[in-house]
DOPA-420570 format. One record per atom (N, C-alpha, C): chain; atom name; x, y, z. Coordinates in steps of 0.02 Angstrom, whole numbers, plus 32768, in hexadecimal, padded with zeros to 4 digits. Atoms other than C-alpha are relative to their C-alpha. Example, Ala and Ser with C-alpha at 12.3 -4.5 7.8 and 13.67 -1.06 7.14 Angstrom:
% residues 2
<pt c="A" a="N" X="802D" Y="7FC5" Z="8000"/>
<pt c="A" a="CA" X="8267" Y="7F1F" Z="8186"/>
<pt c="A" a="C" X="802D" Y="803C" Z="8000"/>
<pt c="A" a="N" X="7FD6" Y="7FC5" Z="7FFD"/>
<pt c="A" a="CA" X="82AC" Y="7FCB" Z="8165"/>
<pt c="A" a="C" X="7FD9" Y="8037" Z="8025"/>
//
This chain:
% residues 102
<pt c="A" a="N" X="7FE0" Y="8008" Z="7FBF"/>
<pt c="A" a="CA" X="82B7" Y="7EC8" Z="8184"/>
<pt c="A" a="C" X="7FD4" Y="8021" Z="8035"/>
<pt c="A" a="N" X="8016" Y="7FF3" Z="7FD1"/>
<pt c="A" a="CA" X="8266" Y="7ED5" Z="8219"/>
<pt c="A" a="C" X="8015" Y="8048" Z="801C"/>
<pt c="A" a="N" X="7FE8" Y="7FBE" Z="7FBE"/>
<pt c="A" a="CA" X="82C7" Y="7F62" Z="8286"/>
<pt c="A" a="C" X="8001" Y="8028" Z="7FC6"/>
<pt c="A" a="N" X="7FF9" Y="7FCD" Z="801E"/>
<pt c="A" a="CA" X="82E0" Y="7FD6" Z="81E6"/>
<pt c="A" a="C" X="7FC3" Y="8010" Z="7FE4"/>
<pt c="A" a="N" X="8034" Y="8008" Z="8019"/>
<pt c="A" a="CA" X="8227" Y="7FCB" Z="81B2"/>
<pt c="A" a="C" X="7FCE" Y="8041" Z="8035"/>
<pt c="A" a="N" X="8013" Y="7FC8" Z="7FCD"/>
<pt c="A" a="CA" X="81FB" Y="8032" Z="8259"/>
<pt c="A" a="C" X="7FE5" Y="803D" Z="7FFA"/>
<pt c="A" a="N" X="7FF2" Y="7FB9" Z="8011"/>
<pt c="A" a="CA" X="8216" Y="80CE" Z="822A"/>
<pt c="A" a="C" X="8000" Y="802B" Z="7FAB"/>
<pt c="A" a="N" X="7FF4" Y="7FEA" Z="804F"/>
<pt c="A" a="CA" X="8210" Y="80CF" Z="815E"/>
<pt c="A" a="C" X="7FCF" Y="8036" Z="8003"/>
<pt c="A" a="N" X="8046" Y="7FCE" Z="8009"/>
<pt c="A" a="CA" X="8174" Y="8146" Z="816A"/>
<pt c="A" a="C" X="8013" Y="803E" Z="8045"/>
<pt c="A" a="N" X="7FFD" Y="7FDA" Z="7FCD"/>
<pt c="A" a="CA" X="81A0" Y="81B6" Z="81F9"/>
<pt c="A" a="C" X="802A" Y="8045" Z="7FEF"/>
<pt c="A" a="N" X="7FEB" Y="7FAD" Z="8015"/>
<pt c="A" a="CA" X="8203" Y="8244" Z="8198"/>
<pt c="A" a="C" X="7FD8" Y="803B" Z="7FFB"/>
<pt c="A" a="N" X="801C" Y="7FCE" Z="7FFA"/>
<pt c="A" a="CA" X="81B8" Y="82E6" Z="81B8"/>
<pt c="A" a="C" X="8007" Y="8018" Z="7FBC"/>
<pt c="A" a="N" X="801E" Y="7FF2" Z="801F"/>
<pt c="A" a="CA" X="81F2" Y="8317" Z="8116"/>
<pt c="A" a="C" X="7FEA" Y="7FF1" Z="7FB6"/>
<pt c="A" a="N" X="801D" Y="8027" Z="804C"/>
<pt c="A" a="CA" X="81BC" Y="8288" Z="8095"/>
<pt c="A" a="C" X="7FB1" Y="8010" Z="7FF1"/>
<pt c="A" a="N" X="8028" Y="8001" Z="8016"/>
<pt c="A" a="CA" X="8137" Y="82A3" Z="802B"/>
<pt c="A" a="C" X="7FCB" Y="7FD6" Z="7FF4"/>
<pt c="A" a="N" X="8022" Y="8030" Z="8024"/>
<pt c="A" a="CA" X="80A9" Y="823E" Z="7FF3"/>
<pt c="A" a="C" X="7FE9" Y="8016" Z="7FCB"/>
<pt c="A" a="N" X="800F" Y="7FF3" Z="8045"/>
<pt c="A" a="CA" X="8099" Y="824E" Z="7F3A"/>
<pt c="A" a="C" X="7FBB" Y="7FE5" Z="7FE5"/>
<pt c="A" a="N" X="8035" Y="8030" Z="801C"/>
<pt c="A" a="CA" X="802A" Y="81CF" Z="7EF7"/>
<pt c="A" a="C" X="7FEC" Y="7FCA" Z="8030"/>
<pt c="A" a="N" X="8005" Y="804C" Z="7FF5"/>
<pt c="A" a="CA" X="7FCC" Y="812E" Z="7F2F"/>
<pt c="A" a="C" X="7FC3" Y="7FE0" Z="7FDA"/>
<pt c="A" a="N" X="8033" Y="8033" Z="8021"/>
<pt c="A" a="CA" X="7F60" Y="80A8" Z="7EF1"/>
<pt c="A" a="C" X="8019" Y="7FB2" Z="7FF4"/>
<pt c="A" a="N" X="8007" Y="8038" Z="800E"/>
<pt c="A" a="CA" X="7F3B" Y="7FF1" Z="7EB9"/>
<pt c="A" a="C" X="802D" Y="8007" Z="7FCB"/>
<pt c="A" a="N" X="7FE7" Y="8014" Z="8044"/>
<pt c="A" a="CA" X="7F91" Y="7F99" Z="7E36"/>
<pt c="A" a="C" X="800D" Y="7FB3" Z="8004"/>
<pt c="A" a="N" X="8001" Y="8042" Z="8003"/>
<pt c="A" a="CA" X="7F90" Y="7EDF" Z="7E03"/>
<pt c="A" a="C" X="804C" Y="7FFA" Z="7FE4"/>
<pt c="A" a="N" X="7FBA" Y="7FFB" Z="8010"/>
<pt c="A" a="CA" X="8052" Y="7EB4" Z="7DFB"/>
<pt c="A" a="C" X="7FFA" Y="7FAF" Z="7FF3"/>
<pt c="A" a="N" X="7FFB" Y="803E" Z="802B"/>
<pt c="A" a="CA" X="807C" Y="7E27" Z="7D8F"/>
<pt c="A" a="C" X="8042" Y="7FD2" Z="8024"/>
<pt c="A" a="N" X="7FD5" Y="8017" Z="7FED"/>
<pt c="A" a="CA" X="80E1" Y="7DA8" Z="7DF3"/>
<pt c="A" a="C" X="8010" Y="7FAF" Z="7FF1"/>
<pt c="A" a="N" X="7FE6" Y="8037" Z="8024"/>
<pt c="A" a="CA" X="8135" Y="7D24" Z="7D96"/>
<pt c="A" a="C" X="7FBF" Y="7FCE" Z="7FEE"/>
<pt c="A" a="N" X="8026" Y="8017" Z="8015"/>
<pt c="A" a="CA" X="80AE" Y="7CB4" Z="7D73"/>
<pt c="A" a="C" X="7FB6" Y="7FFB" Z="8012"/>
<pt c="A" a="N" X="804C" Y="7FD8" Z="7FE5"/>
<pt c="A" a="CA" X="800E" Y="7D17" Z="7DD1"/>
<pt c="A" a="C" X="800A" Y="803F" Z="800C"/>
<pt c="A" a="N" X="8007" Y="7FAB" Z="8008"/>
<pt c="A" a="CA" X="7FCB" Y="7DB7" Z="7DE9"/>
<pt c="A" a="C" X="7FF4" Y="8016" Z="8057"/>
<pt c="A" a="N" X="8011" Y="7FF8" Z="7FC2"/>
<pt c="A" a="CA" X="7FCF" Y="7E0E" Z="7E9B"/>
<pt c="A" a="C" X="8001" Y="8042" Z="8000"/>
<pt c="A" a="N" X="8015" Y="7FC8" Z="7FDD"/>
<pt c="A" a="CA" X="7F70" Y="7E8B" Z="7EEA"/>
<pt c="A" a="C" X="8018" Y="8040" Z="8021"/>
<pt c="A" a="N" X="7FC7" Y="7FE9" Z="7FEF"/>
<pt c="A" a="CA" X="7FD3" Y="7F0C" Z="7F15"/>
<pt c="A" a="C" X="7FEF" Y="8052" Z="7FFC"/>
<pt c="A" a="N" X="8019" Y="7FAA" Z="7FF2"/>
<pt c="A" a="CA" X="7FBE" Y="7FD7" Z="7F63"/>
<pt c="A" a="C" X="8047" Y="8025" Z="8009"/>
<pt c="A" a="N" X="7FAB" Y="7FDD" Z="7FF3"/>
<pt c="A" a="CA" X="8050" Y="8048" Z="7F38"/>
<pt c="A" a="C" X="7FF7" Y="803B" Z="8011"/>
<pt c="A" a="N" X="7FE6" Y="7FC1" Z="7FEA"/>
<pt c="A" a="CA" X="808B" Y="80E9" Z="7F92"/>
<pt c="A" a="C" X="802C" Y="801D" Z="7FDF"/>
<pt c="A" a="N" X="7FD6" Y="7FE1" Z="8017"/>
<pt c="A" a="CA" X="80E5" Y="8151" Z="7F32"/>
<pt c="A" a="C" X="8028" Y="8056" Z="8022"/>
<pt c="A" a="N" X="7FE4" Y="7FD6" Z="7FD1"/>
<pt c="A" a="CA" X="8157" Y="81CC" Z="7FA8"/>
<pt c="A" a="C" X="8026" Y="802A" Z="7FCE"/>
<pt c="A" a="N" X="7FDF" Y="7FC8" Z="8019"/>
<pt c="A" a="CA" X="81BC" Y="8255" Z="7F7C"/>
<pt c="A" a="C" X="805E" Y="7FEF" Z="7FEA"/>
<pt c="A" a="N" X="7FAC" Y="8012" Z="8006"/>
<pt c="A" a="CA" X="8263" Y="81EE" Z="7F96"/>
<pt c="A" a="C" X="7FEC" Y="7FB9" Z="7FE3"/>
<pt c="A" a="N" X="8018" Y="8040" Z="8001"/>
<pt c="A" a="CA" X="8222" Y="8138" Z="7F79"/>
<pt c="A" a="C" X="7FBF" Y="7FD0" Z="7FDF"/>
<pt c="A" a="N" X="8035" Y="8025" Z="8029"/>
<pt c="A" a="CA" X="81A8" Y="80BD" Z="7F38"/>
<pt c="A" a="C" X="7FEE" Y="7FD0" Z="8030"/>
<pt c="A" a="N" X="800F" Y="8031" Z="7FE1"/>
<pt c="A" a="CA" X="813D" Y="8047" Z="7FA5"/>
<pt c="A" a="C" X="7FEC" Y="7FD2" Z="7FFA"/>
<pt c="A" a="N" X="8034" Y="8031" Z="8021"/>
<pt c="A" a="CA" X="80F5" Y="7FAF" Z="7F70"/>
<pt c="A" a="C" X="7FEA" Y="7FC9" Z="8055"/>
<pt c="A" a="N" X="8016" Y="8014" Z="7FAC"/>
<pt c="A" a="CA" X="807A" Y="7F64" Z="7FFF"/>
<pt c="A" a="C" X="7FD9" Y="7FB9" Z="7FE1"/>
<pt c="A" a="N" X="8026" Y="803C" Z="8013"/>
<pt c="A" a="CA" X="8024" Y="7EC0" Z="7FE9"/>
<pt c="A" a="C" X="7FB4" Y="800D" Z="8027"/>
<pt c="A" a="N" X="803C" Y="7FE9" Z="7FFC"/>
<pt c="A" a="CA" X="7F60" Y="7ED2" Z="7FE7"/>
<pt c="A" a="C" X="7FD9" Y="7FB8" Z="8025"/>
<pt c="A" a="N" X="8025" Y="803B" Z="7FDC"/>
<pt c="A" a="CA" X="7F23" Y="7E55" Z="807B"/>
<pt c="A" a="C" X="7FB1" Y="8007" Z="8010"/>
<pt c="A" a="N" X="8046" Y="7FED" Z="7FFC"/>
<pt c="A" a="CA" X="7E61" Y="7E39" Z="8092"/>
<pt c="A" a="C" X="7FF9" Y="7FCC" Z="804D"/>
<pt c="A" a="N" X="8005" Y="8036" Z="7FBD"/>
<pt c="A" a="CA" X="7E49" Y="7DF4" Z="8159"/>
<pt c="A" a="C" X="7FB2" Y="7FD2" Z="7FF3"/>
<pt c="A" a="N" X="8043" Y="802C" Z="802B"/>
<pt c="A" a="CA" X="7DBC" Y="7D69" Z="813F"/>
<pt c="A" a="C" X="7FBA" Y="8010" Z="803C"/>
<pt c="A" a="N" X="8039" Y="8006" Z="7FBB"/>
<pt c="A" a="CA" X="7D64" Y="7D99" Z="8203"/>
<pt c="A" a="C" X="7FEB" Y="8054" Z="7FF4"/>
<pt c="A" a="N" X="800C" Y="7FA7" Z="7FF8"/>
<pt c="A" a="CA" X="7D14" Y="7E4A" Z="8205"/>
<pt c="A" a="C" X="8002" Y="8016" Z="804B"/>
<pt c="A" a="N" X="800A" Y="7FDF" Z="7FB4"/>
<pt c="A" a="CA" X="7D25" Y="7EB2" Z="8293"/>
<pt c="A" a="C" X="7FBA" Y="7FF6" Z="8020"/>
<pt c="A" a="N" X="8044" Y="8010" Z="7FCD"/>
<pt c="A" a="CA" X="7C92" Y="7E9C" Z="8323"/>
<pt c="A" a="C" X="7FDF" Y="8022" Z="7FE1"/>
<pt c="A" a="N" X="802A" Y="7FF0" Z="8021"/>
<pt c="A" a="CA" X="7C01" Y="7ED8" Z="82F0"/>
<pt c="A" a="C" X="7FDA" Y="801E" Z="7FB5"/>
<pt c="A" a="N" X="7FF5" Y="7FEA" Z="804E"/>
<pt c="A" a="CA" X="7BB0" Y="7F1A" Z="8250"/>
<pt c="A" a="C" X="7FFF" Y="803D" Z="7FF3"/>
<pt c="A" a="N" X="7FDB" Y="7FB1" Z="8018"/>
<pt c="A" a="CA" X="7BD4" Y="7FCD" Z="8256"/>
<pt c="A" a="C" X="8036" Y="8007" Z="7FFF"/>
<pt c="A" a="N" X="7FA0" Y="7FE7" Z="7FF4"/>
<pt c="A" a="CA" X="7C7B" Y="7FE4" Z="821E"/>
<pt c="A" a="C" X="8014" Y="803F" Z="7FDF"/>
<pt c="A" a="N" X="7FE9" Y="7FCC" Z="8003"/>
<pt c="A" a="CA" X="7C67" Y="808F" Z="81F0"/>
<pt c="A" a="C" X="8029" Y="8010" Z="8040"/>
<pt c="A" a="N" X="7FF0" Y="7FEA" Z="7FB6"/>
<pt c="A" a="CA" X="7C99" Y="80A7" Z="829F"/>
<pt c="A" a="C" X="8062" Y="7FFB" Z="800B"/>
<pt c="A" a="N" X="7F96" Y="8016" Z="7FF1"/>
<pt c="A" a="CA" X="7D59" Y="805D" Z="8292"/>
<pt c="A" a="C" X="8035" Y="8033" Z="7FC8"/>
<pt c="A" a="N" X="7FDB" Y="7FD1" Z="8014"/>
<pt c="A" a="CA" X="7DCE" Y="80ED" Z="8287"/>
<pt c="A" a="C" X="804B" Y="8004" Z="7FCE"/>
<pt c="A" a="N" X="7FE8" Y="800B" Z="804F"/>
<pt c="A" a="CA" X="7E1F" Y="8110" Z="81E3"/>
<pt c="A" a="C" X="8027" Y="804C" Z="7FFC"/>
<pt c="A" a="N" X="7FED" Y="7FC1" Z="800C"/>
<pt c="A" a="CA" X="7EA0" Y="8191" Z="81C3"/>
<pt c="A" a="C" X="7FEB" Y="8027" Z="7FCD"/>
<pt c="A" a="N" X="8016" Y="7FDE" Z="802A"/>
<pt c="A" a="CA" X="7E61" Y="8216" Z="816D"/>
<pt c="A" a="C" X="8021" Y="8002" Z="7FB0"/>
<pt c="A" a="N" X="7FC0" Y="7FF0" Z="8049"/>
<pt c="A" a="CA" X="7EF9" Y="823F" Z="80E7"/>
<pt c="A" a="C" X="7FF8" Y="7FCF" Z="7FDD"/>
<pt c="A" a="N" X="800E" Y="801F" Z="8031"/>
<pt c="A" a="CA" X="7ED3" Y="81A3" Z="8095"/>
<pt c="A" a="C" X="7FCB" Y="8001" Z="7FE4"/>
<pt c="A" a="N" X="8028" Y="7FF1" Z="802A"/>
<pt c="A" a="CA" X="7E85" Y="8194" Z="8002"/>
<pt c="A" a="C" X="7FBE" Y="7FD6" Z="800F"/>
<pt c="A" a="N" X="803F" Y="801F" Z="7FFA"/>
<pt c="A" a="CA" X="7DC1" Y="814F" Z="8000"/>
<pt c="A" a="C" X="800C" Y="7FB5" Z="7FFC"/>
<pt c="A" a="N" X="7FF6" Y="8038" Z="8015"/>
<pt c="A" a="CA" X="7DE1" Y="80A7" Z="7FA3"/>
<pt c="A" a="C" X="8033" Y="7FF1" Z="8044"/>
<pt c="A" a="N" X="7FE1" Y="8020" Z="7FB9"/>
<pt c="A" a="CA" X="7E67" Y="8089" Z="802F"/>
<pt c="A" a="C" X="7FE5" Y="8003" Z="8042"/>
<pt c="A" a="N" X="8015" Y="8009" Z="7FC8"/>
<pt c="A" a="CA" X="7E02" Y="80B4" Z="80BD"/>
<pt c="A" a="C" X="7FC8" Y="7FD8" Z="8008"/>
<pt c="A" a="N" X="8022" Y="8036" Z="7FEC"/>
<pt c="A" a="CA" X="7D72" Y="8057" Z="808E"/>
<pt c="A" a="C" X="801B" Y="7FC0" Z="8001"/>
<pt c="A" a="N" X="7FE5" Y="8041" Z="8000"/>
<pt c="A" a="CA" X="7DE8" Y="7FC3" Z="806D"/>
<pt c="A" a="C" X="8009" Y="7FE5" Z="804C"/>
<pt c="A" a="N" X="7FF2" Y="8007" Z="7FC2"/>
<pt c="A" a="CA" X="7E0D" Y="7FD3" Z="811C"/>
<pt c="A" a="C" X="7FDA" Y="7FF9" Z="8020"/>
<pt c="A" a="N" X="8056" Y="801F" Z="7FF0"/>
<pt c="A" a="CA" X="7D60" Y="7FC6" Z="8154"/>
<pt c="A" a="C" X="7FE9" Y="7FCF" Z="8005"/>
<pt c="A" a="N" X="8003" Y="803C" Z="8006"/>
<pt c="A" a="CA" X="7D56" Y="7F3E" Z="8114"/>
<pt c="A" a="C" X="802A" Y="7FCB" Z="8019"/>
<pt c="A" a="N" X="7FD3" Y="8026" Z="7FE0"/>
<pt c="A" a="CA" X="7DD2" Y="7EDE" Z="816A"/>
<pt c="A" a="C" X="8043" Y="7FF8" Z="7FD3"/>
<pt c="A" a="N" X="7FD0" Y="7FF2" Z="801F"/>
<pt c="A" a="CA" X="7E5F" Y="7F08" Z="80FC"/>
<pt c="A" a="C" X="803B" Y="8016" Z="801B"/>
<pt c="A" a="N" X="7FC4" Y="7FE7" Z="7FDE"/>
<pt c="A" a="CA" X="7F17" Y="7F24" Z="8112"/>
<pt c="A" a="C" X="8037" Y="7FFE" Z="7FDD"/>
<pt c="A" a="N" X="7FE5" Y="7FF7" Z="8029"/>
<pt c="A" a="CA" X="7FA8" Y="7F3F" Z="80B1"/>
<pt c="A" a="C" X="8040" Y="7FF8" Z="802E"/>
<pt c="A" a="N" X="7FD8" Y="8016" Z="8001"/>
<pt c="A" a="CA" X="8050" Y="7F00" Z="80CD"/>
<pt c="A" a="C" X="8048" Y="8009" Z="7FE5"/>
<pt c="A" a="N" X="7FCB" Y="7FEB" Z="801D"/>
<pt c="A" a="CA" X="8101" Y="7F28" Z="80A9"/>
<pt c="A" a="C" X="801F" Y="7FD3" Z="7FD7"/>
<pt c="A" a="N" X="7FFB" Y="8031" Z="8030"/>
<pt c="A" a="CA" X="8126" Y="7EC2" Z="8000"/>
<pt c="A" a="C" X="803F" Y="7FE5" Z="8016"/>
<pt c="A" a="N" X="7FC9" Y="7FFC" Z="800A"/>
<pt c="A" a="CA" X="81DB" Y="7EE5" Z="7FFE"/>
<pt c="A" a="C" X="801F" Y="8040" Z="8010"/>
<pt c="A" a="N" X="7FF3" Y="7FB4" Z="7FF0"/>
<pt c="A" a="CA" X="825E" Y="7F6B" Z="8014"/>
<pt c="A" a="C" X="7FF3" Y="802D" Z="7FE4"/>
<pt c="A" a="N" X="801F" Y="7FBF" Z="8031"/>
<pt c="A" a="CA" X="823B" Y="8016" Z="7FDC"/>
<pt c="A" a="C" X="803A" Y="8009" Z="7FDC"/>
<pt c="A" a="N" X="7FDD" Y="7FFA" Z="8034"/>
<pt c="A" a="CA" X="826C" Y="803C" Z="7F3F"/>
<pt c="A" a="C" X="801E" Y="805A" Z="7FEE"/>
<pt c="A" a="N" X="7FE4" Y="7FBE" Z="8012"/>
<pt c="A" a="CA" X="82DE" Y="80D4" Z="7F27"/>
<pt c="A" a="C" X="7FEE" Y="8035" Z="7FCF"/>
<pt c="A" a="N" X="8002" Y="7FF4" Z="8055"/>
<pt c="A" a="CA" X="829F" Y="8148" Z="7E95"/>
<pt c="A" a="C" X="803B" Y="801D" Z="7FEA"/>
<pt c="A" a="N" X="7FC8" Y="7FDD" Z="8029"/>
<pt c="A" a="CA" X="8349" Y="8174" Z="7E6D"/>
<pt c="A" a="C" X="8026" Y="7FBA" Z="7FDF"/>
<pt c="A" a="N" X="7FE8" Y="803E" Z="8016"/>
<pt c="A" a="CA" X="835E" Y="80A9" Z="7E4D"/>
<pt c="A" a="C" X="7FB8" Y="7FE3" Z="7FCF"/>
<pt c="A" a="N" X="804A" Y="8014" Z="8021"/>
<pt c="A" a="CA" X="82A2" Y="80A6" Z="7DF9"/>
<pt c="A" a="C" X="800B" Y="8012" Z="7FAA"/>
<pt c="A" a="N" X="8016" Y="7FF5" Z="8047"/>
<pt c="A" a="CA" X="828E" Y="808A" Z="7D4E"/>
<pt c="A" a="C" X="7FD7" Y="7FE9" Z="7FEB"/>
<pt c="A" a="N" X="803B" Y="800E" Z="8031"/>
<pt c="A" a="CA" X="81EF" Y="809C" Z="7CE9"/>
<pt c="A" a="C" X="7FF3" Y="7FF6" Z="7FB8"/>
<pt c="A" a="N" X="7FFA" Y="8016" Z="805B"/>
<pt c="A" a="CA" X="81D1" Y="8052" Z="7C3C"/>
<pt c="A" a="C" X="7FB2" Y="7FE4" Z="7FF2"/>
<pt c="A" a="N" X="804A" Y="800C" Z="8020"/>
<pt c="A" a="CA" X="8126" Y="8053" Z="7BDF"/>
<pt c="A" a="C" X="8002" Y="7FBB" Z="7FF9"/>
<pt c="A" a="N" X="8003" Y="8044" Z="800B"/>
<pt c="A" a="CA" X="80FF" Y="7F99" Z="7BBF"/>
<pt c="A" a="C" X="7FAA" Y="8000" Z="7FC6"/>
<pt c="A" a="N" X="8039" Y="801C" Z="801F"/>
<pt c="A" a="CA" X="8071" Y="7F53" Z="7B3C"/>
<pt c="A" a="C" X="7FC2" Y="7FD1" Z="8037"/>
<pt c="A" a="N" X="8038" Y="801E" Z="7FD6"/>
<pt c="A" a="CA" X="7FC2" Y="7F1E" Z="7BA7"/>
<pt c="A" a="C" X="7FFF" Y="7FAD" Z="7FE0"/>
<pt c="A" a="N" X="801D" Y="8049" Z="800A"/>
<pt c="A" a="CA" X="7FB9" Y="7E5D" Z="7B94"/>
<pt c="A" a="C" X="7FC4" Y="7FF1" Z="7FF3"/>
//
């Protein structure tokens, strides 16, 4: 939802636990996919690649928040951008279960 999406990140005092890549298996393909793992919640972002690069060819230059991790800021460099999949997932509604690697 648009208007409640605003503000999901703006608590002073949520955490950021974890983040990273992960290839999420969706019904009959695999998608790209950068999760946040918060202190209350679970994020799942969809991993977009823009096809135009920013003007010129120094793009060290295009400002990158620090707090993220490397792999995400150079993604962003690169004309990268990440996307809100779906709603955030509660971890008090999260359940994890080992699975066998295909």
């Amino acid at each position: 939802r648009e208007n409640s999406s605003e503000n999901i990140l703006s608590s002073a005092n949520r955490l950021l636990l974890h983040e990273g890549r992960l290839m999420l298996a969706e019904s009959t393909r695999l998608l790209d996919v950068y999760l946040f793992l918060f202190d209350d919640f679970l994020l799942i972002t969809k991993i977009k690649r823009n096809k135009k690069k920013y003007g010129g060819s120094d793009t060290s230059l295009i400002p990158v928040c620090p707090s993220l991790t490397p792999e995400l800021q150079s993604f962003i460099r690169e004309g990268g951008f990440c996307t809100v999949l779906d709603q955030p997932i509660p971890l008090d509604r999260l359940v994890l279960k080992n699975v066998e690697p295909v």
